[in-house]
N, C-alpha and C positions, 0 to 999 in steps of 0.2 A: 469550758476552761478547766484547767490544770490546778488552779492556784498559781503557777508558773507566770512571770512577764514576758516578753519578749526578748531579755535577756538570759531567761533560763533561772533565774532568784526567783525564792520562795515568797510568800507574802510574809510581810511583818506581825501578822496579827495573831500568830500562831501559839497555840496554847502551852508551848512548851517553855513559856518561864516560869522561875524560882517563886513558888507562892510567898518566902518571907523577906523578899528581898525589895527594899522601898528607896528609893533615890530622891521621891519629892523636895524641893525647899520647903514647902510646906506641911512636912514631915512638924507634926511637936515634938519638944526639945522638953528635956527635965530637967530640972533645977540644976542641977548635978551636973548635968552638962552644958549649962548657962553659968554656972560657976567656975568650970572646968575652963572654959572660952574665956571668960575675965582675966582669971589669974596669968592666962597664955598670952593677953593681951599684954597685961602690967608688966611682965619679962619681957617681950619686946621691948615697949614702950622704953623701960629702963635702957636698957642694951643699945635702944638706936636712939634716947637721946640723955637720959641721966649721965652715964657714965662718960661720954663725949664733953658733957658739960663740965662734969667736975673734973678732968685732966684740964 
């Protein structure tokens, strides 16, 4: 074998990604960016229903 499928694609398992590059959900999160998340939430939150309310 080639590496190659029967369609001519390479295998996926190839060493050639980005060593600092992390995509997990399971990635941890810093406070900082758990705070960052809340405040973004609370400006929605505001915007699709505080301000609807009070007009």
């Amino acid at each position: 074998m080639t590496g190659e499928d029967e369609h001519g694609h390479q295998d996926t398992d190839a060493p050639d990604v980005e060593p600092g590059r992390e995509t997990a959900p399971q990635s941890p999160y810093s406070m900082q960016q758990v705070g960052i998340g809340f405040a973004v939430l609370a400006v929605g939150l505001a915007v699709a229903f505080a301000i609807p309310l009070a007009l």
